[in-house]
C-alpha positions as CSV (number, residue, x, y, z in Angstrom):
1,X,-19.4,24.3,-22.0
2,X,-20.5,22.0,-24.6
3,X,-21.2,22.5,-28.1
4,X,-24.8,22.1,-28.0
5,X,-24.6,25.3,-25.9
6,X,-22.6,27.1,-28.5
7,X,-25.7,26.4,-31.1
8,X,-28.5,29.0,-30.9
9,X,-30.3,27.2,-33.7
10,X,-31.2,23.5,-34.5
11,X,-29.1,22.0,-37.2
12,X,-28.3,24.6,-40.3
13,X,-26.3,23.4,-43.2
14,X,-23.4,25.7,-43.6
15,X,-23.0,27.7,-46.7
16,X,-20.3,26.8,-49.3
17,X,-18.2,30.0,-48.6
18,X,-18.5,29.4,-44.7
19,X,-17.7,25.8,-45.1
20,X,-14.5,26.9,-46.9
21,X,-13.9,29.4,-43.8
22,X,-14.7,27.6,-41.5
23,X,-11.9,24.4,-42.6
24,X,-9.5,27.4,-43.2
25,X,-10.3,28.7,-39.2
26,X,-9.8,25.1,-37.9
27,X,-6.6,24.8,-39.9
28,X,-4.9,27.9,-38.7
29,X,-2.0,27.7,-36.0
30,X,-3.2,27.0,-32.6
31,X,-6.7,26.3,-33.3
32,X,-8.2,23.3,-31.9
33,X,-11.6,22.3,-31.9
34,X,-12.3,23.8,-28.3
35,X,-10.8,26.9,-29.5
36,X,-12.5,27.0,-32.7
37,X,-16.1,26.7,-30.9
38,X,-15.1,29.2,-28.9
39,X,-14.1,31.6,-31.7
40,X,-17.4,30.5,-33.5
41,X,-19.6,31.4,-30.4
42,X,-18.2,35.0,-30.0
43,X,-17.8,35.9,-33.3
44,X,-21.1,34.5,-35.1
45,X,-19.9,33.2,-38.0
46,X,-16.0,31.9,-39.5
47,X,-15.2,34.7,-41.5
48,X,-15.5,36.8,-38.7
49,X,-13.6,34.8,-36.8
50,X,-10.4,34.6,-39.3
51,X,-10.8,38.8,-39.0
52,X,-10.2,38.6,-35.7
53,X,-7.8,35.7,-35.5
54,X,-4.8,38.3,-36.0
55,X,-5.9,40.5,-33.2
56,X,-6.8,37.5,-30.8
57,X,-3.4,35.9,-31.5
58,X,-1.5,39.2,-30.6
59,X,-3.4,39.9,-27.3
60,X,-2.5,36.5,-26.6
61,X,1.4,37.1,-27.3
62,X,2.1,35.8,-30.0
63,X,3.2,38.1,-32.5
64,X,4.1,37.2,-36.4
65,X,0.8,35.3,-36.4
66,X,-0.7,34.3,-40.2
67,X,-3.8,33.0,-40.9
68,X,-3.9,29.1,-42.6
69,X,-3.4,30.3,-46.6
70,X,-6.3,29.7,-48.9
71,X,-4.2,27.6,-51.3
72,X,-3.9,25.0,-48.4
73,X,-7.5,24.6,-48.0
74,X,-7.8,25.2,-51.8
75,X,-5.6,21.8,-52.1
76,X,-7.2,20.0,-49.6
77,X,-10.3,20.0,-50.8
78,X,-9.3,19.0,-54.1
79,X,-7.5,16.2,-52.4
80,X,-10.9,15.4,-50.8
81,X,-12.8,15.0,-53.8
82,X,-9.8,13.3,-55.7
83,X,-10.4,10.5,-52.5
84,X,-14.0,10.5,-52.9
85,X,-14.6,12.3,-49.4
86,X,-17.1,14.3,-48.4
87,X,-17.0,17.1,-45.8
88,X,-19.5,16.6,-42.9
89,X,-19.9,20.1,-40.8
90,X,-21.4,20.6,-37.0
91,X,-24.7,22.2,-37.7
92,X,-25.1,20.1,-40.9
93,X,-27.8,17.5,-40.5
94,X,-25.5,14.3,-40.8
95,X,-23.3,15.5,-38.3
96,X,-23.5,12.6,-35.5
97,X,-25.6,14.1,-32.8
98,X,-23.3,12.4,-29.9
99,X,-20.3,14.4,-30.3
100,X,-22.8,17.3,-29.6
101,X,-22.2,17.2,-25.8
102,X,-17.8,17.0,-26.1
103,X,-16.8,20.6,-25.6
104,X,-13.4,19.5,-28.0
105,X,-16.0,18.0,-30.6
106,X,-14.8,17.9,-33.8
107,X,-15.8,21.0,-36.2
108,X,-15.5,19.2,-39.6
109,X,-15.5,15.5,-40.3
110,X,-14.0,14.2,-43.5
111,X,-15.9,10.8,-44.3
112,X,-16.1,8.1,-47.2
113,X,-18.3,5.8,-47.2
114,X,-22.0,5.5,-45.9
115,X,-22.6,8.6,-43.9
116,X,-26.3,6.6,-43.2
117,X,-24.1,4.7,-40.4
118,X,-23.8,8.6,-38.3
119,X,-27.7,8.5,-37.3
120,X,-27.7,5.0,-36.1
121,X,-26.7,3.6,-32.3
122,X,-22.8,2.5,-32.2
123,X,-20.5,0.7,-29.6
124,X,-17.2,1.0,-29.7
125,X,-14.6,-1.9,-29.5
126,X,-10.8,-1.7,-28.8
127,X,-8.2,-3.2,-27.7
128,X,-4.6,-4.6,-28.2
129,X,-2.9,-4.8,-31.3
130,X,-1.0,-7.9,-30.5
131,X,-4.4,-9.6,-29.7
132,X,-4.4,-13.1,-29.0
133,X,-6.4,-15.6,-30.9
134,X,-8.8,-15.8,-28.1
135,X,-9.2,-12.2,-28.1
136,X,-9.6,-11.7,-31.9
137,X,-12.3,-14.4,-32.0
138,X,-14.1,-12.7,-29.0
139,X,-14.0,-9.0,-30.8
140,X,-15.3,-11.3,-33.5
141,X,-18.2,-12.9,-32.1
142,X,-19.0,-9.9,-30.3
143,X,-18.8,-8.0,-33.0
144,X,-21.5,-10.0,-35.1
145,X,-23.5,-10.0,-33.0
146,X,-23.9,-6.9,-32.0
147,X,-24.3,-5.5,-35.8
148,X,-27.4,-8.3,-35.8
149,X,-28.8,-6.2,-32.4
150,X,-28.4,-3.0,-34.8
151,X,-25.8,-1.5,-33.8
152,X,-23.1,-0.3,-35.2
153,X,-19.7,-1.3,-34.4
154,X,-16.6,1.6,-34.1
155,X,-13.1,1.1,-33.7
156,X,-9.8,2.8,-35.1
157,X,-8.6,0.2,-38.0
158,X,-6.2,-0.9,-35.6
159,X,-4.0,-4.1,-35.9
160,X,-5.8,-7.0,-33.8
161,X,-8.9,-6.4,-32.1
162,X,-10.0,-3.5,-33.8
163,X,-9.4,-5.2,-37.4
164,X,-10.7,-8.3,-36.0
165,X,-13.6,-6.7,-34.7
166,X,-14.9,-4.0,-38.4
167,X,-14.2,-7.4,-40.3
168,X,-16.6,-9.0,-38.3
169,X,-19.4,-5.7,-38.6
170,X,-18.9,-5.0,-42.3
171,X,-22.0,-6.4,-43.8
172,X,-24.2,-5.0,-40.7
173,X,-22.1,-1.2,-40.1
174,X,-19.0,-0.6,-39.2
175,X,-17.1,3.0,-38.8
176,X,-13.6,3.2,-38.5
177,X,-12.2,6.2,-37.4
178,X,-8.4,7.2,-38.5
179,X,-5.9,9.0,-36.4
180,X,-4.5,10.5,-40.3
181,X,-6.3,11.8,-43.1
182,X,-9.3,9.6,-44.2
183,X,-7.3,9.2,-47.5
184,X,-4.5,7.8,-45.6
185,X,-4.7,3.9,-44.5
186,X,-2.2,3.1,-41.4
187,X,-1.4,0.2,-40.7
188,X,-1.0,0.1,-44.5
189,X,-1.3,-4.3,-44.1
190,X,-5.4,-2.6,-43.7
191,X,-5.1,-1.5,-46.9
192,X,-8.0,-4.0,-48.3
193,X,-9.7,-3.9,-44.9
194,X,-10.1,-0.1,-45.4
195,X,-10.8,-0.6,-49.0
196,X,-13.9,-2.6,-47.8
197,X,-14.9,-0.2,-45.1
198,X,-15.1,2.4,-47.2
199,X,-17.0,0.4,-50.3
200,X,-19.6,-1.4,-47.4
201,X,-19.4,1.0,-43.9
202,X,-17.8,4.5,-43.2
203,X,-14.5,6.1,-42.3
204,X,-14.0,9.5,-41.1
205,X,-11.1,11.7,-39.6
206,X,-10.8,15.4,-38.7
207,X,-7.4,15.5,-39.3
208,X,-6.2,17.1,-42.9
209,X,-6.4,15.1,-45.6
210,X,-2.9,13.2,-46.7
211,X,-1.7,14.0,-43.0
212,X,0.2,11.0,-42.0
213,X,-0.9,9.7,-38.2
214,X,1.8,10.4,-35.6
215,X,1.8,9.2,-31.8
216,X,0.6,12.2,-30.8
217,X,-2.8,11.8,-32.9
218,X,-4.1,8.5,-31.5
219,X,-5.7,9.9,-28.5
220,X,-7.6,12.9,-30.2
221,X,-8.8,9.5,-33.0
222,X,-9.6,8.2,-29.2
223,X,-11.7,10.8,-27.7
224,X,-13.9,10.8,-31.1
225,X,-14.4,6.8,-30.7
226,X,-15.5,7.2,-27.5
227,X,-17.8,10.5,-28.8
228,X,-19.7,8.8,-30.7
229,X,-20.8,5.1,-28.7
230,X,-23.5,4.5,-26.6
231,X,-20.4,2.7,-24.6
232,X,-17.1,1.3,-25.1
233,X,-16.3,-2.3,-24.6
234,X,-12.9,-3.3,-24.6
235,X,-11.5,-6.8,-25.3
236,X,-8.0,-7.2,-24.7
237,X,-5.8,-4.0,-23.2
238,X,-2.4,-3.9,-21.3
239,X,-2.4,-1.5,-18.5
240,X,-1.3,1.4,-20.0
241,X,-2.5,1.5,-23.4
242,X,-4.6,3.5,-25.8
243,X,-7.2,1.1,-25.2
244,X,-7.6,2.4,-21.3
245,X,-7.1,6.2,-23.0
246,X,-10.4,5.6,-25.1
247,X,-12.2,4.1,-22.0
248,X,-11.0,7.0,-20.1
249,X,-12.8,9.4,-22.5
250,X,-15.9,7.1,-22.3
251,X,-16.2,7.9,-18.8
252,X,-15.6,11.4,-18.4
253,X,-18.3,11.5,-21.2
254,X,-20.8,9.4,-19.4
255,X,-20.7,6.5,-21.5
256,X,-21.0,2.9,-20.5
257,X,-17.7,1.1,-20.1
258,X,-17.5,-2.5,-20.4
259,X,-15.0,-4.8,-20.7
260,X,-13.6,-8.8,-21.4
261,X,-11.8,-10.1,-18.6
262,X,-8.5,-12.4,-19.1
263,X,-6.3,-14.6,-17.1
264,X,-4.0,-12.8,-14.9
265,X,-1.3,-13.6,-16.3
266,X,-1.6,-12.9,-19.7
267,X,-0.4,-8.9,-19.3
268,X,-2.6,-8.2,-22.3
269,X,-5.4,-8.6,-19.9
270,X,-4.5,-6.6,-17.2
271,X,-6.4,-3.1,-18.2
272,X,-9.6,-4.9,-19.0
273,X,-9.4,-6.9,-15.8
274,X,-8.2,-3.1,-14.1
275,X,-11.5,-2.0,-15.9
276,X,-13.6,-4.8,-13.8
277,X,-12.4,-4.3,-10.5
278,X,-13.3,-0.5,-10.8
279,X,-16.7,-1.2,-11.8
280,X,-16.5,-1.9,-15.5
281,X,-19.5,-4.3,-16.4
282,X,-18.0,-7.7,-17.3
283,X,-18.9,-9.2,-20.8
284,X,-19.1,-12.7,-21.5
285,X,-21.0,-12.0,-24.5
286,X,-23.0,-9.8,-26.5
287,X,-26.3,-10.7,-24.4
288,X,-24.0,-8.6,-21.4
289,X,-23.6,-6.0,-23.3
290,X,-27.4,-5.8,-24.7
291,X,-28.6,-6.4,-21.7
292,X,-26.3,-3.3,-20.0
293,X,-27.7,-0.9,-22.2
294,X,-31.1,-2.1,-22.9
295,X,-33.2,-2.3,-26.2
296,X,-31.8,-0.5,-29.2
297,X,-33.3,2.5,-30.6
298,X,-35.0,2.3,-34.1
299,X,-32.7,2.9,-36.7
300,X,-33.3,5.6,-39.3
301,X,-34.6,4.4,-42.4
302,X,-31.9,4.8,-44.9
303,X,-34.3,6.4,-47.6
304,X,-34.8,9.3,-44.4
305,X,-31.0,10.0,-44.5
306,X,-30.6,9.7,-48.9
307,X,-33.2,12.3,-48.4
308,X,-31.2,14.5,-45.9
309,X,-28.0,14.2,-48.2
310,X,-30.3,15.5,-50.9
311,X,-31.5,17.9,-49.8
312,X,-27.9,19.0,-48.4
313,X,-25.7,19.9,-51.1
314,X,-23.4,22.2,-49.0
315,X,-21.1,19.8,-47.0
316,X,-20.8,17.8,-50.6
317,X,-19.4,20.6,-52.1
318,X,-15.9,19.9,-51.1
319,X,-15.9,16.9,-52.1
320,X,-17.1,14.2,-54.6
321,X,-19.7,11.6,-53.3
322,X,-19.6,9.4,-55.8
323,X,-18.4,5.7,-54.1
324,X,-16.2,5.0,-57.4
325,X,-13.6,7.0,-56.4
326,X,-12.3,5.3,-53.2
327,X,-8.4,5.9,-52.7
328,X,-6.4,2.6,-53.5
329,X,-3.4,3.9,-51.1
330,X,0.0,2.4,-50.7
331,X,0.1,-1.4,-51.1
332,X,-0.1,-3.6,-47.9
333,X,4.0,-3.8,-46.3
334,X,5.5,-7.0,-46.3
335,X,5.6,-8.0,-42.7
336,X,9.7,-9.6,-43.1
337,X,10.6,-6.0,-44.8
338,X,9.0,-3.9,-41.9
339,X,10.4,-6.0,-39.3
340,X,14.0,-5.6,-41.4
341,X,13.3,-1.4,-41.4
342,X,12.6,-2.0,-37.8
343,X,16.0,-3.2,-36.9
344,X,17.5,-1.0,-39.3
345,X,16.2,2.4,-38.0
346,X,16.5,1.0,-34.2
347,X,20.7,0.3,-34.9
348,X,21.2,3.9,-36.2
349,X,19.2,5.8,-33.5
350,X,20.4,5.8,-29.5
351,X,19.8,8.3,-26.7
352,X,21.6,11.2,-28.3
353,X,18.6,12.8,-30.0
354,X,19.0,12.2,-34.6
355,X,17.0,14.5,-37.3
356,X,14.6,12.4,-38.9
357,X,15.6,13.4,-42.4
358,X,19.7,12.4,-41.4
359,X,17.9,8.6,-40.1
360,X,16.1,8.9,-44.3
361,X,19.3,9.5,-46.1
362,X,21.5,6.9,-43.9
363,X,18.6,4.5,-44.7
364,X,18.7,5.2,-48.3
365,X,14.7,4.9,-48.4
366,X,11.5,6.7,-49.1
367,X,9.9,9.1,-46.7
368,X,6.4,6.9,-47.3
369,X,8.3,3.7,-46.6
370,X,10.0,5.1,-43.2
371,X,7.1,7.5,-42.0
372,X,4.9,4.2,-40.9
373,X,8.0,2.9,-39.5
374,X,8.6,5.3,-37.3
375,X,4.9,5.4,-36.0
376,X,5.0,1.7,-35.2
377,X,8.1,1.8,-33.1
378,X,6.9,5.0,-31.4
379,X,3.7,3.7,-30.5
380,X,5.3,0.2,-29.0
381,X,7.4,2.7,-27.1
382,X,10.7,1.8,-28.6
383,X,11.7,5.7,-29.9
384,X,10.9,9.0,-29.2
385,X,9.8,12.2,-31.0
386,X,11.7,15.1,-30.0
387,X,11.0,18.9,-30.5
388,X,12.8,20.2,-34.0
389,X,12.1,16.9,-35.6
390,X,14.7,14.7,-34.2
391,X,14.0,11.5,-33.3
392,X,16.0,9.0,-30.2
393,X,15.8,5.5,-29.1
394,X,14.2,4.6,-25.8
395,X,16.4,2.4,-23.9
């Protein structure tokens, strides 16, 4: 089951009240988005659904259950329109009609930026975060070009190829979409890349605003990436990486997967070259990937979608749309001090499993200077996130 079967009628714009219920519903414990749609489609609307949510929980077996409080939504939202974000709904006209056939769509899309960028074609481009130079030039060129075919280029604000490559598409559309909050840049050195996304293109997250990305995010950011692309072209990708993850989802949801090969050698060029040999198409250039997928559809006009937003107050209603109010977020880390707080938090942790806030107090630090820390060493594999919060290093 899909979400376009859960939708008896075309495209509604939620009302205020249900918009509220339905970001409390999605926020509650154990609900994810394919529960959610689930909970939508047999109860009608969200308020019924948080009735129910009690009674469903206990049949289930869990017992103690409570309902996400209003104040937490209450404080979201004003954190939303403190950022400038503004709340994009399935069922509201802006909502990007690809992510229509994922039965784990996302409900509720917090964006900032030009939500004009949803109704046009996209292709997605990933890959490493230690990119080579070939490989960032390549997402570059490509990149360019495609944005002068008119498309829009996705990726996840990524070190390397995805940076490389929403640098490249910012004056012809660019989304980026976060594995955190949309209020919350990571890797922070984005910061004015970000900054820019949001003034000139679009980024969006489902994820609560101010929640800071974890391991365990990335592949959901992944799964919306791949949602929303004609196809997926990846550039550079080891062979087990996120990159592979996001072409995965590409082809269980009948996209197009295309990708760069590399020397075999160079390890950051095994997945793509993986990719190829199971019948990826090979890009040499844009013209391959054009050429793959055939003539672009017409955009929509941008005065057609000014008019939609109009003429759809409801999803602004949680939050501002005025541009002026982009989030400035934590200055961009020093690349020497990270690699020090590296070292540092990898000589106090070992096997035996250490609470995160003990590894904060020995480091004498802030919580927001080791919370990116962490993520960056538990993405490159080097610790792992244990239940109970504690934290070991890999060997």
């Amino acid at each position: 089951m899909t979400l376009a079967d859960t939708q008896q009628t075309p495209c509604i714009p939620p009302s205020d009240g249900d918009l509220f219920d339905r970001l409390r519903l999605l926020r509650s414990r154990r609900v994810g988005p394919a529960t959610y749609h689930r909970l939508i489609m047999e109860h009608r609307t969200a308020r019924a659904a948080l009735d129910a949510l009690p009674d469903v929980a206990r049949a289930a077996g869990v017992t103690e259950y409570h309902i996400c409080p209003e104040a937490v939504i209450a404080a979201e939202i004003r954190a939303a329109r403190a950022a400038g974000a503004v709340l994009v709904a399935a069922g509201d006209p802006l909502y990007p009609a690809a992510l229509y056939d994922m039965a784990d769509a996302p409900p509720l899309l917090w964006t900032l930026g030009d939500a004009s960028l949803l109704a046009r074609p996209m292709i997605a481009m990933v890959g490493a975060r230690n990119a080579s130079s070939l490989g960032t030039r390549m997402a570059r060129k490509l990149a360019a070009d495609l944005t002068d075919a008119g498309y829009v280029v996705v990726s996840g604000l990524a070190r390397g190829v995805d940076a490389a490559a929403h640098l490249a598409a910012l004056d012809g559309g660019t989304v980026a979409v976060q594995a955190g909050g949309v209020d919350v840049i990571y890797p922070s050195e984005n910061a004015e890349l970000a900054h820019a996304i949001a003034d000139r293109g679009l980024r969006l997250s489902e994820m609560p605003m101010g929640l800071q990305p974890q391991a365990r995010h990335f592949p959901a950011r992944n799964r919306i990436i791949a949602g929303l692309s004609h196809a997926v072209v990846v550039v550079e990708a080891a062979a087990k990486s996120g990159s592979l993850i996001t072409a995965r989802n590409a082809l269980d949801r009948h996209r197009d997967v295309l990708a760069v090969p590399g020397h075999p050698f160079d390890a950051r060029a095994a997945g793509c070259n993986m990719l190829i040999r199971d019948g990826a198409t090979l890009v040499r250039s844009a013209a391959d990937i054009i050429d793959a997928l055939g003539p672009v559809a017409a955009p929509v006009p941008v005065q057609t979608v000014l008019d939609v937003i109009d003429q759809a107050p409801a999803s602004r209603s949680a939050g501002a749309c005025t541009a002026a109010e982009v989030p400035q977020g934590p200055p961009a880390r020093d690349l020497s001090s990270a690699a020090r707080l590296h070292e540092q938090i990898l000589s106090r942790l070992g096997p035996s499993p250490m609470a995160e806030d003990q590894l904060i107090r020995d480091l004498s630090a802030k919580p927001m200077q080791v919370a990116p820390a962490l993520v960056d060493l538990e993405l490159d594999g080097k610790i792992m996130r244990q239940p109970g919060g504690l934290l070991s290093r890999i060997a």
